[in-house]
C-alpha positions as CSV (number, residue, x, y, z in Angstrom):
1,X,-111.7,194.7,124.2
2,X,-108.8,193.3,126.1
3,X,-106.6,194.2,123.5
4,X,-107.7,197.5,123.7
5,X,-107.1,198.0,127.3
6,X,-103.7,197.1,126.9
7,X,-102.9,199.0,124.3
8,X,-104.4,201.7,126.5
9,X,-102.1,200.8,129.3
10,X,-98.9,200.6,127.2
11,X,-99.9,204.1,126.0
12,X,-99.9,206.0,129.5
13,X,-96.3,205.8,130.7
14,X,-95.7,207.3,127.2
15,X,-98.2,210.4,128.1
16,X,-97.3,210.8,131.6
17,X,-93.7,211.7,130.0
18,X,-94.5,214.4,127.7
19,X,-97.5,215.6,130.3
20,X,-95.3,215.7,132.8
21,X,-91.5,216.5,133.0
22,X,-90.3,216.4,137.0
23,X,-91.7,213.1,136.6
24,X,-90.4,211.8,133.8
25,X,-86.6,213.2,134.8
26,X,-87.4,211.4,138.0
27,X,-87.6,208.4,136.3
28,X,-85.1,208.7,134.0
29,X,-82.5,209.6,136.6
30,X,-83.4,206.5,138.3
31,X,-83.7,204.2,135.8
32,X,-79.8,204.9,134.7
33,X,-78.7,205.2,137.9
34,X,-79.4,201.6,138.5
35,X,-78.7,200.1,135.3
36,X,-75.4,198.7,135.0
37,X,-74.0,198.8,131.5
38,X,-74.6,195.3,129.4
39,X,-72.2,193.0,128.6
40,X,-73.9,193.4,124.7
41,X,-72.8,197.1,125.3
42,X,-68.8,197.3,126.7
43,X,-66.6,197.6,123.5
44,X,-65.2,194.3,123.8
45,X,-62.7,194.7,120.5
46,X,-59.8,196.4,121.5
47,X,-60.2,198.9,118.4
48,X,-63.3,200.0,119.9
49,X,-63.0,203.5,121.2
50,X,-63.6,203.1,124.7
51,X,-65.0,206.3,124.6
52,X,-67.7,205.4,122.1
53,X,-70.6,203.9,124.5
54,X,-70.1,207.2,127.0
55,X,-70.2,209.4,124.0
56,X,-73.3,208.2,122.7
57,X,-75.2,208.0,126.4
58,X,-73.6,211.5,126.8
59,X,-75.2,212.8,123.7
60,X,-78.4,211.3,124.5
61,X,-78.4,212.4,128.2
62,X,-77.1,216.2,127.1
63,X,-80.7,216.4,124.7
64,X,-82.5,214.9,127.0
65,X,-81.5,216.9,129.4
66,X,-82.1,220.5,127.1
67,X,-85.4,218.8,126.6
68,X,-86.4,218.8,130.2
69,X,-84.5,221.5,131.8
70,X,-82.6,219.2,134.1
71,X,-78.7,218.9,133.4
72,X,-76.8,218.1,136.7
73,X,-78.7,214.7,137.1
74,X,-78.5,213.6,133.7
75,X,-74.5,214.5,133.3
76,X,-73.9,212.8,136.3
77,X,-75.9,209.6,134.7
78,X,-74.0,210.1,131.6
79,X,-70.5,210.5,133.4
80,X,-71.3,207.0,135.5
81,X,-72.0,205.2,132.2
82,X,-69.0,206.5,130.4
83,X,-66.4,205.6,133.6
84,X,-68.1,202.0,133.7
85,X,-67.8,201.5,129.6
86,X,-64.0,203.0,130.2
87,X,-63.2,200.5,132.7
88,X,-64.5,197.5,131.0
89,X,-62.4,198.4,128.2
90,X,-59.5,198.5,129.5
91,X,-56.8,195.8,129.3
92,X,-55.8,194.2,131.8
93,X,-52.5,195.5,134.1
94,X,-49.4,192.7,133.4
95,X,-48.2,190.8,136.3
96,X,-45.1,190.3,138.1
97,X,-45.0,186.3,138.3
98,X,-43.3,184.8,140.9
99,X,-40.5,182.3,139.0
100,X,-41.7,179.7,140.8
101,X,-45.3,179.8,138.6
102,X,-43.4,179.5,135.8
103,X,-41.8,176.6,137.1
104,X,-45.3,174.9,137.7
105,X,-47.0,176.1,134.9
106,X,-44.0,174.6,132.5
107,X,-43.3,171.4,134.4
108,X,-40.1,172.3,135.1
109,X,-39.4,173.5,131.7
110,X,-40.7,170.1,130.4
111,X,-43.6,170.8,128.9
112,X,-45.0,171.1,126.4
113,X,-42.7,173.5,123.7
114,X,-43.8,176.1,121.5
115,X,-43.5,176.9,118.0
116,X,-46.5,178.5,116.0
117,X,-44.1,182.0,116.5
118,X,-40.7,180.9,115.7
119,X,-37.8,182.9,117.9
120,X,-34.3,182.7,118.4
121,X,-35.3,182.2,122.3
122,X,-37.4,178.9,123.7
123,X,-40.5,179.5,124.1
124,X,-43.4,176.4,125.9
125,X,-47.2,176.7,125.7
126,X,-48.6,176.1,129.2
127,X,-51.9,177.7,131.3
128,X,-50.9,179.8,133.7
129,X,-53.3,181.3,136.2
130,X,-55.9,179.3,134.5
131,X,-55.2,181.6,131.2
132,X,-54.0,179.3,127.9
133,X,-50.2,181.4,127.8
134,X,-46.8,181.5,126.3
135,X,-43.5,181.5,127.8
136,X,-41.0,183.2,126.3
137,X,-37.5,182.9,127.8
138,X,-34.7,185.5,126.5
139,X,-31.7,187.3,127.7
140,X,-31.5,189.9,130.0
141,X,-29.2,192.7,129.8
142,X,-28.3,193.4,133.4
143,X,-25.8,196.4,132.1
144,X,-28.5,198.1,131.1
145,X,-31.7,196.8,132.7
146,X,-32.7,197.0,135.9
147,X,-35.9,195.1,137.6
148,X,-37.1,198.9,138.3
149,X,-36.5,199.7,134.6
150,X,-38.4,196.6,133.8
151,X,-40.9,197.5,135.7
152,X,-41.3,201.1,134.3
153,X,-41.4,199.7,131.3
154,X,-44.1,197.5,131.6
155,X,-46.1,199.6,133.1
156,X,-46.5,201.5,129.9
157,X,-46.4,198.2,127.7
158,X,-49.6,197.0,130.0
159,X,-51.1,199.7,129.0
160,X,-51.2,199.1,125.2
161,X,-54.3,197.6,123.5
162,X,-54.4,196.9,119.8
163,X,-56.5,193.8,117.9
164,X,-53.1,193.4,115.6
165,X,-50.6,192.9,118.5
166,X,-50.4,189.7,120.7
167,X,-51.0,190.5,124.6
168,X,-48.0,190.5,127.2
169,X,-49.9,189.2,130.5
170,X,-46.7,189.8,132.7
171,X,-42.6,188.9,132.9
172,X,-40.7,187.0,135.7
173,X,-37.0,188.2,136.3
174,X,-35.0,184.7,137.6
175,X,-31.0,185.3,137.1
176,X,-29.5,186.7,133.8
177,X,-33.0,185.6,132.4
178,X,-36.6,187.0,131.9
179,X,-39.6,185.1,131.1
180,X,-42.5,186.8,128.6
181,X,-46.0,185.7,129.5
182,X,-48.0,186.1,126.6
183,X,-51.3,185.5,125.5
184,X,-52.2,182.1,123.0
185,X,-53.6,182.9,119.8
186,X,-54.9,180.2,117.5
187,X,-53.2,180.1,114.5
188,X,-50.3,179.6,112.3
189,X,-47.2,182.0,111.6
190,X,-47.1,183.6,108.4
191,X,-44.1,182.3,107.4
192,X,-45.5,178.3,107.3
193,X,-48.4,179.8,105.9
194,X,-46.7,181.0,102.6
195,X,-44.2,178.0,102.7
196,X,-45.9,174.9,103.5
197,X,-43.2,172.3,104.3
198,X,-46.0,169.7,103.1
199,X,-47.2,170.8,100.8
200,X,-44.7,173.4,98.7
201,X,-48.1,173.8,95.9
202,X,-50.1,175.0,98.6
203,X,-51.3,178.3,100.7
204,X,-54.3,179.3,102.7
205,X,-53.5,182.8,101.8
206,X,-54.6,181.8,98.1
207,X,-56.2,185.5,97.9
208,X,-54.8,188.5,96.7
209,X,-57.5,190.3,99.2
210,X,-56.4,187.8,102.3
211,X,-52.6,189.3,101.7
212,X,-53.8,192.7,101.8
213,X,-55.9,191.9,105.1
214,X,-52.3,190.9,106.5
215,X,-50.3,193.7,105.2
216,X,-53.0,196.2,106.6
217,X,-53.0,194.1,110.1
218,X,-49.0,194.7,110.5
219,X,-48.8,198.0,109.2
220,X,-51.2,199.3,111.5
221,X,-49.7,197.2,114.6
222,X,-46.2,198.8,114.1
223,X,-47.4,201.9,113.6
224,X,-49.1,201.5,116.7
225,X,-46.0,200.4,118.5
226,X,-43.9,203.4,117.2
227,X,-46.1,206.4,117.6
228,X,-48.4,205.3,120.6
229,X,-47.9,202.5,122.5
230,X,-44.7,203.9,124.5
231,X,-46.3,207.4,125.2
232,X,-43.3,209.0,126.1
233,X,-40.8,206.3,124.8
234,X,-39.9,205.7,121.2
235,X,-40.6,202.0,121.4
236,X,-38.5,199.1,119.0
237,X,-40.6,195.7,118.0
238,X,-37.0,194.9,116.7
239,X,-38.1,191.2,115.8
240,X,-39.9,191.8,113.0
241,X,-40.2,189.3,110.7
242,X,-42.7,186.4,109.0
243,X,-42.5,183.9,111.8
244,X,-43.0,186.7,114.3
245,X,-46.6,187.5,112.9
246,X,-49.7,185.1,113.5
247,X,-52.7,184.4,111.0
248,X,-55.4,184.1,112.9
249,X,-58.5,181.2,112.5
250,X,-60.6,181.6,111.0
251,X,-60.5,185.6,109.4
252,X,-57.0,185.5,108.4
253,X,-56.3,188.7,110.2
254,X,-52.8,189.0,111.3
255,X,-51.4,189.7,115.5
256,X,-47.7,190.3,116.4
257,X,-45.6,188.5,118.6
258,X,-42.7,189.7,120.8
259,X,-44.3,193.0,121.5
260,X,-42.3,194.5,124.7
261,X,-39.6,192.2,124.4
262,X,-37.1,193.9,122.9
263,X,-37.6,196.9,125.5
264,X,-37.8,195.1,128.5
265,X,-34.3,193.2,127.8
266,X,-33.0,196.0,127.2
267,X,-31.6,195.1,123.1
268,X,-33.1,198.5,121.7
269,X,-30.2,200.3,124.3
270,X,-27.0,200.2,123.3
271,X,-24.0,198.8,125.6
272,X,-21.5,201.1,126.5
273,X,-19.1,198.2,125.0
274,X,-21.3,197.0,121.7
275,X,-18.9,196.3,119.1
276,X,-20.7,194.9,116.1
277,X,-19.3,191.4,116.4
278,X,-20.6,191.0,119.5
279,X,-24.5,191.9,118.2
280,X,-23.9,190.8,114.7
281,X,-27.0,187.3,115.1
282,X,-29.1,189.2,117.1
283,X,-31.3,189.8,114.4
284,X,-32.6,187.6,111.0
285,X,-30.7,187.3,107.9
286,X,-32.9,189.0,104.7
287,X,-34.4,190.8,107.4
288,X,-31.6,193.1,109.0
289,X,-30.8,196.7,108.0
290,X,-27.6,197.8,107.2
291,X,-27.0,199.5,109.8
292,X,-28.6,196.9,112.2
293,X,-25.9,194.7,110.8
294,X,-23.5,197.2,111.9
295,X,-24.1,197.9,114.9
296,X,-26.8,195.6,116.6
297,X,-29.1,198.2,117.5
298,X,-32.6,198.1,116.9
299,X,-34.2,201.4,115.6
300,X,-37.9,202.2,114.2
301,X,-36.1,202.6,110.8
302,X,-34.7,199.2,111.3
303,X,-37.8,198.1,111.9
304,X,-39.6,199.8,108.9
305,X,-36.8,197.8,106.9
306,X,-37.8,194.4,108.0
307,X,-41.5,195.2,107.3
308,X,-40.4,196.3,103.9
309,X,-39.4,192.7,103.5
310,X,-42.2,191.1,104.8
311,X,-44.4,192.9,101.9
312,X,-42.3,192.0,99.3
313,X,-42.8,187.8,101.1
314,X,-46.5,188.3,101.3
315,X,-46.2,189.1,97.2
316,X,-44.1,186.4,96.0
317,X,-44.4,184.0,98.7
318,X,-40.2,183.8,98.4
319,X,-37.7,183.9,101.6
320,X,-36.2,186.6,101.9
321,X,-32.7,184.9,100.8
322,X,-32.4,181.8,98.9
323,X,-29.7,179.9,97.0
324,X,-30.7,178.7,93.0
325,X,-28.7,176.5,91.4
326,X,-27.1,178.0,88.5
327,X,-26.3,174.8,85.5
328,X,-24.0,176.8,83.4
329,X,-21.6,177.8,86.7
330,X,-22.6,174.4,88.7
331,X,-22.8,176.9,92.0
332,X,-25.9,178.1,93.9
333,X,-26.2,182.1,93.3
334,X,-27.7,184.0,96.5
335,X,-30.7,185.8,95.5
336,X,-32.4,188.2,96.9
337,X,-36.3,189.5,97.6
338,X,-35.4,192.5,97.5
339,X,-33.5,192.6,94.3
340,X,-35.7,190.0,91.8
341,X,-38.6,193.5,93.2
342,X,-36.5,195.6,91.5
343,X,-35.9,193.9,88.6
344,X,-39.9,193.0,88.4
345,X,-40.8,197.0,88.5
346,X,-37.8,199.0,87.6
347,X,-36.1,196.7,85.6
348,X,-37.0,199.0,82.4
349,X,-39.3,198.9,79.4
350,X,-43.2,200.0,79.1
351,X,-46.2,199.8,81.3
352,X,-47.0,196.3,79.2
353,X,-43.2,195.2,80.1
354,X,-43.4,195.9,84.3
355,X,-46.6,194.2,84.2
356,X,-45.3,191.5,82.4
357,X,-42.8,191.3,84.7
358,X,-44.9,191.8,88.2
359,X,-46.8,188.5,86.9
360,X,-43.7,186.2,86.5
361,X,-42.4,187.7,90.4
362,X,-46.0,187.7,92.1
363,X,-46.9,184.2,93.6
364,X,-48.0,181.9,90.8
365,X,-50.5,180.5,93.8
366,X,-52.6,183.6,93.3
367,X,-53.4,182.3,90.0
368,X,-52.2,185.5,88.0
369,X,-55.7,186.7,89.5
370,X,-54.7,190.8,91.4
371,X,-54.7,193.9,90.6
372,X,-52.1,194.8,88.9
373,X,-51.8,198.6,89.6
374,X,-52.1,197.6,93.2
375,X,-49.8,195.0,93.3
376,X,-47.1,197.7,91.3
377,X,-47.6,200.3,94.0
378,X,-47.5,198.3,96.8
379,X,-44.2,196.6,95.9
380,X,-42.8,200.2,95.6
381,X,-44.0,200.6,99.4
382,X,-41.8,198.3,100.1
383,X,-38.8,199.0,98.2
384,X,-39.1,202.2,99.6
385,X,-39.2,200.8,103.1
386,X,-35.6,198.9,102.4
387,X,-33.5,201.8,101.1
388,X,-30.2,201.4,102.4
389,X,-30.4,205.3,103.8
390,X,-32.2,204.7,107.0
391,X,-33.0,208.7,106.6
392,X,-34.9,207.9,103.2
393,X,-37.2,205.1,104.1
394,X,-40.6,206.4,105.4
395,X,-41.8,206.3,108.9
396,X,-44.7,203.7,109.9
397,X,-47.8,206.1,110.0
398,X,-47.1,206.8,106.3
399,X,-46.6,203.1,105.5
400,X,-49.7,202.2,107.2
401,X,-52.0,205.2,105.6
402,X,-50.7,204.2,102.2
403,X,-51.5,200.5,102.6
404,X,-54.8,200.8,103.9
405,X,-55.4,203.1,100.9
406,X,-54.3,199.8,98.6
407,X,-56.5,197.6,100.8
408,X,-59.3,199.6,99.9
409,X,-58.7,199.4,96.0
410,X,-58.3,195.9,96.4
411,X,-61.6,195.3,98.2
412,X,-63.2,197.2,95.5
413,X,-61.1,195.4,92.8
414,X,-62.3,191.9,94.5
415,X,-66.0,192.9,94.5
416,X,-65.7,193.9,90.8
417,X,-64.5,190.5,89.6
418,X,-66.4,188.3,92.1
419,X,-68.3,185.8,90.6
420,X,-72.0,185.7,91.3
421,X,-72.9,183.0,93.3
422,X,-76.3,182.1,91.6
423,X,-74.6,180.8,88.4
424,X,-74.6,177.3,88.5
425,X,-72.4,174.9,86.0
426,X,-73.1,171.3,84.8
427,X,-71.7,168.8,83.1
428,X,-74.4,167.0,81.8
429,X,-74.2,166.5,77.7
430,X,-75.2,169.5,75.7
431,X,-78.7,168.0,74.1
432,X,-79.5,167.9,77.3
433,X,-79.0,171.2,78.5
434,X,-80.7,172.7,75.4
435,X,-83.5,170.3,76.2
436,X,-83.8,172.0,79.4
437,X,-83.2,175.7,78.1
438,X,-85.8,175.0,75.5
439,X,-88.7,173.7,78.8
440,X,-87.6,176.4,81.1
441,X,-87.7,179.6,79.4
């Protein structure tokens, strides 16, 4: 009986709706009206659209509204929910910091140093208005960058949000220096993770489909940084490289560091005086352009270069230049990534011969187990991404559109050959397990 009238009770709201529709848009203006959006429901990854949550509520509201003849109240609900889902999505504005909190937060330069993301500049790990940071310290070009160009600058940068791309929180300007405030991501840079000074027999990234999840991650980051970050400006990472690119704990997705740096210290202008002496070490050896080497300016192409090279790592697990000791000459040849690629896919002979080949270059610490198609048409992306004509190498949105292509034929490729998980193995003597076979089945 009780049961009954409950059930009763739960029903009514339900008919007073559909009996009765100033009443039921009454209540539904009000009930959104006072609602504030969840926490459960803000996009909180920064691929999310923030769009999505106001979309959706808009959708909703706009039926709901042809339903009941009422559209002004409902698009005004709908309008509210989207600007409050917008809001919450949005990163963060960067900060001018006053030098003298970078002072505190690093103990007077004392503290504690950094060096999960390798750079030519120092760098200390500190917590800095109660956020875990770090501090990058560089150079700054006072020919070419002023504290209002820094400022412009960042106001754009501050303004970019993208999962792959390690957060600038805000810059302090002391002297010929500028300090970058980023964020602290757990992790390790790629470059330790494929060369292991401990242990040279060992990677985490022992996955052909954990390499791919990296080389999707960048791609998609720079591409990012060249066609939409800057808006208006043609932005320059200009730093890329394997120590500049965190794997993440414990998804081993891929972020990259240094993002703004290059523009707001002013090394993707060139000097009115830049001779290429002068600008010659301010990039990587194995991963500088021709013409980077030539004249020390940082372009997108230059940058498409270094990521070419940072494929052809991810594949072989090699650095990008190494000496080998050759017995017959008693010297130690230079050898480079770029070229033992070439010989692995275009060093001539059949389909049978390149594989052959792509085997004895791809990291033995993959256990011979990828795709091999894949791992042939990726290592032609990235040949093509270090042709010495700047003019011939592709531009980041292809790059990225063709990789993600190759991660998708390696996810299916990994959930063709994955073992299943209900096969169990035992070593007990082989009477036995006939024994068992024979009671079982």
């Amino acid at each position: 009986m009780c049961r009954s009238k409950m059930a009763t009770r739960a029903s009514e709201p339900a008919r007073t709706r559909s009996s009765n529709p100033r009443i039921a848009r009454t209540a539904h203006s009000r009930s959104h009206s006072s609602e504030k959006p969840s926490p459960s429901n803000t996009p909180t990854s920064p691929l999310a659209n923030p769009f999505q949550s106001g979309s959706t509520t808009s959708a909703a509201a706009s039926t709901s509204s042809y339903r009941l003849g009422s559209s002004v109240a409902t698009t005004s609900v709908s309008s509210h929910t989207s600007l409050s889902s917008l809001r919450d999505s949005l990163p963060e504005s960067a900060q001018i910091y006053d030098f003298s909190e970078i002072r505190a937060a690093t103990n007077n330069f004392l503290g504690r140093r950094h060096s999960a993301a390798s750079s030519s500049s120092q760098s200390w790990r500190c917590v800095l208005s109660g956020k875990d940071v770090v501090v990058f310290q560089r150079k700054l070009r006072k020919s070419v960058m002023t504290s209002e160009d820094v400022k412009r600058k960042m106001a754009v940068i501050s303004k970019s949000h993208f999962t792959s791309i390690v957060k600038l929180l805000g810059v302090s300007i002391s002297g010929e220096h500028i300090y970058l405030v980023y964020e602290f991501v757990q992790g390790s840079d790629l470059g330790v993770c494929l060369r292991s000074k401990i242990n040279r027999d060992f990677t985490v990234l022992s996955t052909w489909i954990s390499r791919m999840q990296i080389a999707t991650d960048v791609a998609h980051g720079l591409d990012y940084i060249h066609n939409n970050a800057g808006l208006s400006i043609d932005m320059v990472h200009k730093h890329v490289k394997s120590s500049a690119i965190i794997v993440t704990e414990p998804s081993f997705n891929a972020k990259i560091c240094h993002f703004g740096a290059a523009e707001l210290c002013g090394e993707t202008a060139a000097p009115a005086t830049a001779t290429p002496e002068k600008h010659h070490f301010e990039g990587v050896g194995g991963y500088m352009s021709p013409e980077f080497k030539a004249t020390g300016v940082a372009t997108q192409k230059s940058d498409v270069y270094a990521f070419g090279v940072v494929i052809l790592e991810l594949m072989s697990g090699q650095e990008p230049l190494r000496y080998k000791f050759d017995r017959s000459s008693g010297n130690h040849n230079l050898i480079s990534i770029i070229d033992t690629a070439r010989e692995a896919v275009d060093g001539g002979g059949d389909a049978a011969a390149v594989e052959g080949n792509l085997r004895r270059w791809i990291d033995r610490r993959l256990k011979d187990s990828f795709p091999v198609e894949v791992a042939e048409k990726l290592t032609r992306v990235g040949l093509q991404c270090v042709q010495e004509d700047p003019d011939k190498r592709p531009d980041m949105k292809w790059i990225a559109g063709k990789i993600s292509k190759l991660y998708l034929e390696s996810r299916r490729w990994s959930d063709r050959i994955r073992v299943p998980t209900e096969i169990s193995a035992s070593f007990a003597p082989r009477s036995v397990l006939v024994y068992l076979y024979q009671n079982t089945f």
